[in-house]
N, C-alpha and C positions, 0 to 999 in steps of 0.2 A: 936546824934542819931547813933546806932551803925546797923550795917545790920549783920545777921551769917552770918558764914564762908568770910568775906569781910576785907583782912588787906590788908597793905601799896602794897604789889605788885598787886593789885587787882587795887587799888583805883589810885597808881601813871600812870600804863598802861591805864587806863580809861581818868584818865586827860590829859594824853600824846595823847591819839587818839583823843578825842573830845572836848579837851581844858576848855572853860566857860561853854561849853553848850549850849549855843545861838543858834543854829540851832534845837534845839529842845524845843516845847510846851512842853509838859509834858514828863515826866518819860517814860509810856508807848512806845512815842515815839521813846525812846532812845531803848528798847529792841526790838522796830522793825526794829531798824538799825540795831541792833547787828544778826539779823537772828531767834531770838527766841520766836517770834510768829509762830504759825502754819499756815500755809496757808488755808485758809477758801471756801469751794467752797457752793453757795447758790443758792440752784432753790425753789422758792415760800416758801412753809413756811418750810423746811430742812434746816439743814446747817451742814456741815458736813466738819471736821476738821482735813486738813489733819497734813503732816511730816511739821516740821519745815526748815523754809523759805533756812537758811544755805547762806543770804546774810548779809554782812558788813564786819567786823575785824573777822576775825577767831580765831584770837589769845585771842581777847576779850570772842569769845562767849566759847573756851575750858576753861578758868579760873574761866566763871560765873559756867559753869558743875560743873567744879569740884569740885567750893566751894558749891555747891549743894550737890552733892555725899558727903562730909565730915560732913555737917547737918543732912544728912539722914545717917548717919552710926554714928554717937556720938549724943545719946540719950539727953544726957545735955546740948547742943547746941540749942535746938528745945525747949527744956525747958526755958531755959534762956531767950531767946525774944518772947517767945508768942507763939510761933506756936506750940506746942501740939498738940493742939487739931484740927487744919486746918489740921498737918501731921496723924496725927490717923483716921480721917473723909478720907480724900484723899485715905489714903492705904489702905483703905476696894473696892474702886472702882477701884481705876487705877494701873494699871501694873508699878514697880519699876521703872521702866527706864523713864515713862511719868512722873511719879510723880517727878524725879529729873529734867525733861525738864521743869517743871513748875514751882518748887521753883527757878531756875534759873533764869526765865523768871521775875521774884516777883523781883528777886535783882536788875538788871539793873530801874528795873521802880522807887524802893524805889530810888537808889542812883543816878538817872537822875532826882527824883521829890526833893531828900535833896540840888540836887550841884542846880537845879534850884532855892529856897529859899534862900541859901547863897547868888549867882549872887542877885536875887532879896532887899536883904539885904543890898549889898554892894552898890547898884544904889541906893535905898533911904538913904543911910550915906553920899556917894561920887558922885554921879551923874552917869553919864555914861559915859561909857569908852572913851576915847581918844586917838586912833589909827593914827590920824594923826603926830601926833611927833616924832621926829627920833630923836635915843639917838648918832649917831654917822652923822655928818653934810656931805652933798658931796658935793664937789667944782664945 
């Protein structure tokens, strides 16, 4: 499964910061760490959406932008994995800037829901993990 604009410094910085993944349910979850869910405020039946949250890794959440910004600027990108027509729909409503806050926000989930599947993959082949072992013995 490939994500746009998503290569190795993207994907090793990711694994470096939140390792298996284990602390997170779904994908979703993972880009609510990262800060790039909007903050939500809701009285009775309104809901209104504000700036983004701007809590977790910082460093994470300027790399998911920019691979955002580099999909929304190279046409053949947006092509290639599907999204056309979600980006062509979106930029008739929302202002450039949100529309890169949201395709951002799409990639952390996809690649918190794919490393979730792998982990899950690897516990039904090998069991689960075994943290207790220590590669080097203390006296």
């Amino acid at each position: 499964m490939s994500v746009p604009g998503i290569g190795p410094i993207i994907s090793s910085a990711m694994v470096a910061a939140i390792g298996t993944g284990d602390a997170f349910t779904k994908g979703r979850d993972f880009a609510a760490w990262l800060g790039l869910v909007p903050k939500q405020i809701s009285t009775g039946d309104r809901t209104i959406l504000g700036k983004i949250s701007k809590r977790g890794n910082r460093y994470l959440r300027v790399l998911f932008v920019q691979a955002a910004w580099v999909v929304l600027i190279k046409p053949n990108s947006s092509q290639r994995h599907g999204l056309k027509p979600w980006l062509e729909a979106a930029k008739k409503r929302l202002h450039h800037n949100v529309l890169a806050i949201a395709l951002a926000n799409s990639s952390p989930a996809l690649l918190g829901a794919s490393l979730l599947m792998v982990e899950l993959s690897r516990r039904a082949r090998f069991g689960p993990r075994d943290h207790s072992t220590r590669l080097v013995e203390t006296p």
